[in-house]
SEKEVO-835340 format. One record per residue (C-alpha): residue in one letter; x, y, z. Coordinates in steps of 0.05 Angstrom, whole numbers, padded with zeros to 5 digits, always signed. Layout:
% SEKEVO-835340
aXYZ/...
This chain:
% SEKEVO-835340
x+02337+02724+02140/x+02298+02664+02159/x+02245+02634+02116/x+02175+02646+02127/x+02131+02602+02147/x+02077+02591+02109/x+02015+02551+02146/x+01975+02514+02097/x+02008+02515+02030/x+02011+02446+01994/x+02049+02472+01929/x+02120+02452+01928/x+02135+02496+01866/x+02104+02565+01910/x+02145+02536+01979/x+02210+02529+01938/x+02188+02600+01890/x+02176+02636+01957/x+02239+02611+02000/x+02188+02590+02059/x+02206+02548+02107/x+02207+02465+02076/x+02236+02403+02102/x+02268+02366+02062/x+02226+02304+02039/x+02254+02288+01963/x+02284+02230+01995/x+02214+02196+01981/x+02225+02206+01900/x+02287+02156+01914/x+02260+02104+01955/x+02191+02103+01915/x+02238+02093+01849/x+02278+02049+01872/x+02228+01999+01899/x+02195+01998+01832/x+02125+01971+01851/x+02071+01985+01800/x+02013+02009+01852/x+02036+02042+01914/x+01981+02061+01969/x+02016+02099+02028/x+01960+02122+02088/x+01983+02167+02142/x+01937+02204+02178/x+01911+02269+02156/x+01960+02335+02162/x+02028+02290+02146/x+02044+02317+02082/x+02016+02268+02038/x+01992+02323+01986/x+02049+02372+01991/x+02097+02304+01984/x+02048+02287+01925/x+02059+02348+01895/x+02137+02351+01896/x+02133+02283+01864/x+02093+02313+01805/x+02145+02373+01797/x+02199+02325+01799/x+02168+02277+01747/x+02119+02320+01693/x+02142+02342+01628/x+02103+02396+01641/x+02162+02429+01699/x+02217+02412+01645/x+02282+02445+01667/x+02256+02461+01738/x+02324+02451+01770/x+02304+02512+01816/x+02254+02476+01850/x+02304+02422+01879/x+02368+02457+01876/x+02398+02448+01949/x+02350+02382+01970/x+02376+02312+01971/x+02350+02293+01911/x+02396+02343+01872/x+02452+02298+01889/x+02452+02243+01843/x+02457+02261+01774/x+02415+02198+01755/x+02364+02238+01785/x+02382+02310+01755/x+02374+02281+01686/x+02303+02252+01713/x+02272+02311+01729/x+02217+02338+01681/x+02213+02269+01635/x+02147+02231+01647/x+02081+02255+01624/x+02037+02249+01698/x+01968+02244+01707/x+01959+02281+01772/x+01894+02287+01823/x+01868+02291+01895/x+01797+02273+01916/x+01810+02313+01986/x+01754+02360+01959/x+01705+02298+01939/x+01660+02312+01999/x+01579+02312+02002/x+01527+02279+02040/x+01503+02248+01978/x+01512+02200+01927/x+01510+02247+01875/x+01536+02299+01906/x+01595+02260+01914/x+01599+02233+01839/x+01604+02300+01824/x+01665+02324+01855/x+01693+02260+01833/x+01685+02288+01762/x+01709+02347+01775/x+01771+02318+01804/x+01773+02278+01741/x+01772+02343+01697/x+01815+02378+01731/x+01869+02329+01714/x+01849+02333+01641/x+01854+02410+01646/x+01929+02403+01656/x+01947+02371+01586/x+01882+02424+01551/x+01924+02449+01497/x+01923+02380+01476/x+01853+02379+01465/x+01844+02448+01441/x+01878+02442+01387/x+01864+02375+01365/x+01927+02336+01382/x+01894+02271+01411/x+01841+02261+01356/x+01779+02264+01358/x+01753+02217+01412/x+01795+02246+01454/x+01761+02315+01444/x+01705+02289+01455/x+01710+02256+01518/x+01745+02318+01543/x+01692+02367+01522/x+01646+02311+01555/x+01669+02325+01618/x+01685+02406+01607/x+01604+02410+01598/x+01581+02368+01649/x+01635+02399+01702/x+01615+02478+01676/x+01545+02465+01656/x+01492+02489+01702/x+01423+02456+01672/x+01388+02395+01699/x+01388+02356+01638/x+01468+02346+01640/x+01492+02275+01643/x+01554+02237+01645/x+01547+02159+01647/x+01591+02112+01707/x+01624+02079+01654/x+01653+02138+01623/x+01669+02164+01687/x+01706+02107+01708/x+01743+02105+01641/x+01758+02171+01645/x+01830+02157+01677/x+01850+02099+01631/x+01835+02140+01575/x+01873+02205+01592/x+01933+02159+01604/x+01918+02130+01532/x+01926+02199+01500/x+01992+02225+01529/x+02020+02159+01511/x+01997+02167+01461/x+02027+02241+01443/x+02084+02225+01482/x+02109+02159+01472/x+02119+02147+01543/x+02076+02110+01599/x+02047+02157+01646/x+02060+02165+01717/x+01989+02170+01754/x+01985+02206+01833/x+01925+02197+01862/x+01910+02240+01940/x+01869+02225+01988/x+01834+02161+01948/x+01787+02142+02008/x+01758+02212+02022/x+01695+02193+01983/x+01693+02131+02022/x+01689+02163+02091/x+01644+02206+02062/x+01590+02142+02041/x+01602+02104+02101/x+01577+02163+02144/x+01526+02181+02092/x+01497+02123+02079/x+01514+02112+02001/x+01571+02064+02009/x+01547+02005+01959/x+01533+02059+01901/x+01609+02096+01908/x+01646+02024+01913/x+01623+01992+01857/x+01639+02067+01811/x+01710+02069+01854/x+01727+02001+01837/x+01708+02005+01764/x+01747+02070+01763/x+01814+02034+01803/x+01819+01973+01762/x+01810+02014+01695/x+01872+02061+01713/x+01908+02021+01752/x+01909+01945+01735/x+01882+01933+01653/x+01910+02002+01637/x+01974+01993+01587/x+01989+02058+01578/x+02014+02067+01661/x+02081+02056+01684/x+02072+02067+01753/x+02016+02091+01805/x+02015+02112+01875/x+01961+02134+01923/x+01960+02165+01996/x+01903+02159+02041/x+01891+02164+02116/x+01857+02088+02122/x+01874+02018+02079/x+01802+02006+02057/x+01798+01932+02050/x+01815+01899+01982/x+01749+01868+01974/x+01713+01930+01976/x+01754+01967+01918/x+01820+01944+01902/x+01795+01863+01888/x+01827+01866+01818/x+01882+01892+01836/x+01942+01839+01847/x+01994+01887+01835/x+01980+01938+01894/x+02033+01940+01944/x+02007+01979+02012/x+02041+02019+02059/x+02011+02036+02125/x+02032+02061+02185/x+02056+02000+02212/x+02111+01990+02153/x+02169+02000+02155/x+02180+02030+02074/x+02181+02110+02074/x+02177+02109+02151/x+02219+02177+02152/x+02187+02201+02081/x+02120+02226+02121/x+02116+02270+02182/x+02180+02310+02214/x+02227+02269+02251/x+02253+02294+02321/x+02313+02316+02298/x+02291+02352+02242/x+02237+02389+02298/x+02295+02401+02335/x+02330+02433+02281/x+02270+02478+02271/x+02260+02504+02342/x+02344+02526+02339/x+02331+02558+02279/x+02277+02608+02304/x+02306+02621+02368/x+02269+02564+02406/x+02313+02508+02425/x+02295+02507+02501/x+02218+02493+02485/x+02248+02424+02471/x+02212+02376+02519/x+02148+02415+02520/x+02145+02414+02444/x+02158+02334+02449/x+02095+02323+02497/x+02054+02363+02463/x+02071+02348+02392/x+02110+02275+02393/x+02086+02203+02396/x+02066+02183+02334/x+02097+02121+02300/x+02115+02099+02230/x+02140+02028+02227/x+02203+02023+02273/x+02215+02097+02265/x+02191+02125+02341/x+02185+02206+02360/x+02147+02231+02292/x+02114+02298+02290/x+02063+02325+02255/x+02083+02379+02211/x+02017+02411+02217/x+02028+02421+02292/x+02096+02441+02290/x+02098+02492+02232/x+02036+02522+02274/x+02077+02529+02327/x+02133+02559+02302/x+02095+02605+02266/x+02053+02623+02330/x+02092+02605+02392/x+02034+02585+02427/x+02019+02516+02454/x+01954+02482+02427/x+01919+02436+02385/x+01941+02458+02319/x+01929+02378+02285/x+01879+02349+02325/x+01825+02419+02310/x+01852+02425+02241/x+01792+02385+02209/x+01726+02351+02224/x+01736+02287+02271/x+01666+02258+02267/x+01676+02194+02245/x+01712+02187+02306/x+01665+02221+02351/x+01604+02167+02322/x+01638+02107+02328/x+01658+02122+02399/x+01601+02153+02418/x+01548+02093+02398/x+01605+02047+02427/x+01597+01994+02454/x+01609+01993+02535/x+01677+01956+02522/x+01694+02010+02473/x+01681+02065+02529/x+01717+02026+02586/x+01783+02024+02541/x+01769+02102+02518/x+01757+02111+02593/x+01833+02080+02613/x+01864+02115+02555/x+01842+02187+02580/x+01876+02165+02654/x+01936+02159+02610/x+01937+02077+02609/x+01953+02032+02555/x+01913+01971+02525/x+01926+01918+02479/x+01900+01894+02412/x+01907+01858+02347/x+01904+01909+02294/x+01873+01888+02226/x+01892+01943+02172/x+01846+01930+02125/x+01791+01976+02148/x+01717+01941+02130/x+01670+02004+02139/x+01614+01964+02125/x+01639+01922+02195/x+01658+01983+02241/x+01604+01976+02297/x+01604+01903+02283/x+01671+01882+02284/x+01707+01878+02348/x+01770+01916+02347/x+01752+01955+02288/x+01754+02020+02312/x+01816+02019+02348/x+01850+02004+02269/x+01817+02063+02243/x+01847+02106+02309/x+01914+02077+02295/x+01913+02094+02219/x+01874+02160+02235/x+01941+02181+02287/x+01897+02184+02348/x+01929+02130+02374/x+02014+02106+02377/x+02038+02045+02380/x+02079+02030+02441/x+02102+01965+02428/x+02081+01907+02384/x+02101+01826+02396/x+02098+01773+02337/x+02046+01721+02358/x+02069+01655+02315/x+02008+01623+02335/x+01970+01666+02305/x+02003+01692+02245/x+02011+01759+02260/x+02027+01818+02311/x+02001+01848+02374/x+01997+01923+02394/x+01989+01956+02459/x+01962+02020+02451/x+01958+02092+02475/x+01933+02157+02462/x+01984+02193+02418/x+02001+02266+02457/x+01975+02319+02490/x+01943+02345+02430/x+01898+02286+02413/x+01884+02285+02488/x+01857+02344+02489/x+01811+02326+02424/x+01782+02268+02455/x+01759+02315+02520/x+01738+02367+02468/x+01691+02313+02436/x+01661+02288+02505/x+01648+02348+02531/x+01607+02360+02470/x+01557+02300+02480/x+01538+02335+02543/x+01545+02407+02516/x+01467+02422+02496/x+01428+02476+02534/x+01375+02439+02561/x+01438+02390+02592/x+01480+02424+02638/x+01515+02378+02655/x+01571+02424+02697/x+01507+02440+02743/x+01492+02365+02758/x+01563+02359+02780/x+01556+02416+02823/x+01506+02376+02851/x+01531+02325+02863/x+01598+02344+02900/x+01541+02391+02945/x+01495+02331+02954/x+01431+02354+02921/x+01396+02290+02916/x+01339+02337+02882/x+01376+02368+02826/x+01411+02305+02816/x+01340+02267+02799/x+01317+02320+02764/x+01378+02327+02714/x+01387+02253+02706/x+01317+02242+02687/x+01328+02298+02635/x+01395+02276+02603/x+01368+02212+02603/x+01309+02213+02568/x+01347+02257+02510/x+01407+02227+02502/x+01402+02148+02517/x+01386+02141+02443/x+01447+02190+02425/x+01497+02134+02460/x+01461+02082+02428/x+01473+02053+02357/x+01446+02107+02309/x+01414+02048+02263/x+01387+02005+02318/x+01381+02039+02381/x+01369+01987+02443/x+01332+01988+02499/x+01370+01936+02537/x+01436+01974+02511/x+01413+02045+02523/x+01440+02046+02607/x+01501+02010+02592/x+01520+02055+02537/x+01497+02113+02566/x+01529+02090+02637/x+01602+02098+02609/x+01590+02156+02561/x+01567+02186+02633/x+01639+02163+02662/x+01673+02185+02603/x+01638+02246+02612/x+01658+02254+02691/x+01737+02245+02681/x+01737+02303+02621/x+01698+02353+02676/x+01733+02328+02731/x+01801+02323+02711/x+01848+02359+02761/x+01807+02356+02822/x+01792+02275+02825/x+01815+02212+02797/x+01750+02170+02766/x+01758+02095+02759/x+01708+02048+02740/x+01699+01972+02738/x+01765+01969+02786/x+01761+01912+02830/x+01764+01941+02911/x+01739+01900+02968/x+01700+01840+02942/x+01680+01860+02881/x+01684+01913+02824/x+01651+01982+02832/x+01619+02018+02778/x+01649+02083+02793/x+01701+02114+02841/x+01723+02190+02839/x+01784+02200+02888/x+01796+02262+02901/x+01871+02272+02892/x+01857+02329+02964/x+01847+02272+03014/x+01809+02327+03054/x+01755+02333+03000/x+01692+02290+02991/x+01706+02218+02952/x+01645+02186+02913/x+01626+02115+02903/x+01565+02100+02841/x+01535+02042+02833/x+01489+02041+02767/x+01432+01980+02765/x+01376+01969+02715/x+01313+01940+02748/x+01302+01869+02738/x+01226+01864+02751/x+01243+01791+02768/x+01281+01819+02833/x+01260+01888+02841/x+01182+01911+02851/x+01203+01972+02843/x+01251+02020+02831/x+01262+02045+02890/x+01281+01970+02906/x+01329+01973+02851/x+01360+02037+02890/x+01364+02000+02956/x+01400+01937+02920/x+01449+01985+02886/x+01467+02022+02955/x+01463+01954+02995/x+01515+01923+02940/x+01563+01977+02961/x+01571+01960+03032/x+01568+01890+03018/x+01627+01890+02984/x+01662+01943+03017/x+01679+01985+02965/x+01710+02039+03001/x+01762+01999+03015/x+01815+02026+02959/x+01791+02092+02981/x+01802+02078+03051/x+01865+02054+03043/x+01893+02117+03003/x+01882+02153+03061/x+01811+02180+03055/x+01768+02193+03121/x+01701+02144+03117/x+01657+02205+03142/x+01680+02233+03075/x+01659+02180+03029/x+01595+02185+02994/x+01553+02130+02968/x+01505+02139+02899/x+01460+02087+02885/x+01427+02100+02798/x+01377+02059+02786/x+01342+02057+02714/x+01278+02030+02680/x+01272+02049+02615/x+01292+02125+02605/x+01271+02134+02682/x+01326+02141+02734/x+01329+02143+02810/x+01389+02167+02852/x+01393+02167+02928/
């Protein structure tokens, strides 16, 4: 009988209890020994395991699965008898802040304390019947109330709450006589959740209080590891901590530990009956990268698929992407133009600093493409070692099918509002309806120019630019299939602002040339639209069309001129 497969469970103890379907990962208990680093953060994006792999380590270590040799009986780890004799021996202090979500400050500092009780809940008989002292009750039952209690007047104080993992780990050494083992999930979920919300100042200064507590001038730990989907930089809340060793996806430690390898996918599809979906599985479902180690899955995606047998975005729908969505979005044009080459399937090049500054995302050039990297959306497809600089070089690409297909998904919805119809202005325009044309631009324009914009300080000089290439990004998700859209390619003597060449040589073939009035130049803007047409014959840029074997009685020429949130086209 095969195993089930169960979608969505993150226990080890009910995937082992239940026979389901599990690849083997207890490989990462060995290597994380071994290396014997006192702070571990490991980031991988979001769906990789990181709290199922969590959780194994915490029924391989706690005292409280003692003589659980049923939970790893057959798995790699069962091997070694140094290992056997391990299991069930530490006291651990185990939480996840994957649930630490709100669009508040305190909202957030709430399920941080919940968090925080639920890992005192674990050792409660300790507590309830007084085996800690006193003080320890008392901080417990401090928490309890404020976690259960309804009423307004309820108060816990940041310094307790940042204590609050220091001093757990003081009790079970305490009743133990053994350091404690703390596992931390998904540390920098509150973080996304202030930098998007506006609270980021507030939750650092309580995170960092809370880190170097536990983690650095806490005697009673013996070793601590986190998982994360970004490396938030050190300054913001890790500055105490000297003794953190980070692992991103970039490393080359527990490269295999995270994710399914292709063999092991392989594996899977024979098992259940599938091993000629091979090669469609692999575009789908491949290209992500961990260190040297190339053709990594996403277990998400392929447990979906095996469960379902159909072919779709299992990871990239399986959670919220707007982080993503805002900082491309309120880009800047450079942002768009390299979002625009990755959707035509290109490549592009960057340096990649880890150490994601939130506080410098639409500052910082090359910021965002860090936070894609860490966040899977993009892979790595090769890196060089500049010695000049001190440090390595990446070009880039979008990851698979699957995150293609979530980056379409999200610019189709910045054109997806009733009032913007935006598949009825391309109707017009491959029919020529100069009318409909002004009358939609004019519309989308004047509500969304701000939308493409910075949301803190929208410009007005920005607004076209921005809004220009969320327009393009716009045209190659609707038009995918029919033409190929370029922009900014360089075709008779000069560059073009946008091409679409129809990939039928016998249909119509577009050239758009986008100008903002200079009142200098330009009386008015009807000038502006005679200077935007006249630049396209000037410098020929039918040329490339031309020469790919497209009639000139077919070409059509688009001249967009804007003032303000007012467009022309003719």
């Amino acid at each position: 009988m095969l195993p089930v497969i169960s979608i969505g469970t993150q226990s080890f103890e009910k995937l082992r209890r239940d026979r389901s379907f599990y690849v083997d990962k207890t490989g990462l208990i060995r290597e994380w020994w071994e290396n014997q680093d006192d702070v571990t953060l490991i980031t991988r994006p979001r769906r990789f395991g990181k709290t199922l792999n969590l959780n194994m380590l915490h029924c391989f270590f706690s005292n409280q699965y003692k003589n659980r040799s049923d939970l790893f009986e057959g798995l790699a780890i069962w091997e070694e008898r140094k290992y056997r004799e391990m299991q069930g021996t530490w006291p651990v202090i185990a939480l996840t802040f994957a649930n630490v979500k709100g669009k508040t400050y305190a909202g957030v500092r709430d399920g941080m304390i919940r968090a925080l009780f639920d890992a005192f809940r674990e050792y409660d008989f300790l507590f309830s019947q007084n085996l800690c002292g006193e003080e320890a009750n008392a901080y417990y039952e401090a928490l309890k109330k404020y976690t259960v209690s309804a009423s307004a007047d309820r108060f816990l104080s940041d310094d307790l709450i940042a204590g609050a993992l220091h001093e757990l780990s003081v009790y079970l050494f305490r009743y133990y006589g053994k350091k404690v083992l703390i596992f931390l999930d998904e540390y920098d979920t509150p973080l996304q959740e202030a930098y998007v919300n506006g609270f980021w100042d507030e939750l650092v200064f309580l995170m960092r209080s809370l880190f170097n507590a536990a983690l650095k001038t806490n005697p009673a730990m013996e070793r601590g590891l986190l998982t994360g989907i970004t490396r938030v930089s050190k300054e913001s809340i890790f500055s105490d901590l000297n003794n953190l060793t980070v692992i991103t996806t970039t490393s080359d430690r527990y490269q295999t530990q995270f994710g399914f390898m292709e063999k092991e996918v392989f594996d899977a599809l024979e098992l259940y009956g599938m091993g000629g979906e091979r090669e469609k599985v692999k575009r789908w479902y491949d290209g992500f990268t961990f260190g040297s180690q190339r053709d990594v899955y996403n277990p998400w995606s392929i447990t979906g698929f095996l469960k379902e047998r159909v072919y779709k975005p299992y990871w990239a729908h399986s959670s919220e992407n707007s982080l993503v969505n805002i900082l491309i979005r309120e880009g800047s044009a450079q942002t768009k133009m390299i979002v625009e080459d990755l959707m035509a399937g290109g490549t592009f090049t960057a340096w990649i600093d880890e150490e994601i500054i939130f506080e410098q995302l639409h500052k910082k050039s090359g910021a965002i493409w860090s936070l894609l990297l860490a966040g899977g959306y993009l892979k790595v497809e090769n890196r060089a070692f500049l010695e000049e600089k001190g440090r390595f070089v990446y070009d880039l690409k979008l990851t698979n099918t699957e995150v293609y297909l979530l980056f379409e998904d999200m610019i189709k919805g910045w054109f997806s509002g009733e009032d913007i119809p935006y598949n009825a202005f391309l109707r017009a325009l491959l029919l020529d309806d100069v009318d409909y044309m002004n009358e939609y631009m004019n519309q989308v324009a004047g509500e969304t120019f701000s939308f493409f914009d910075t949301g803190n300080k929208p410009s007005v000089k920005n607004e076209p630019e921005r809004f220009y290439h969320g327009f393009v990004l716009g045209l190659i998700v609707e038009l995918a299939g029919e033409y190929r859209v370029l922009s900014n390619r360089e075709s008779g003597f000069g560059r073009y602002d946008v091409l679409l060449e129809p990939f039928d040589v016998q249909k119509k073939a577009y050239v758009l040339e986008f100008k903002v009035r200079n009142p200098r130049k330009e009386k008015t803007l009807e000038d502006t639209l005679r200077a935007a047409r006249a630049q396209i014959e000037e410098k020929n840029y039918d040329a490339g069309l031309i020469a790919g074997g497209i009639a000139p009685e077919h070409i059509r020429h688009y001249g967009f001129a804007f003032e303000g949130k007012q467009v022309l086209i003719g």
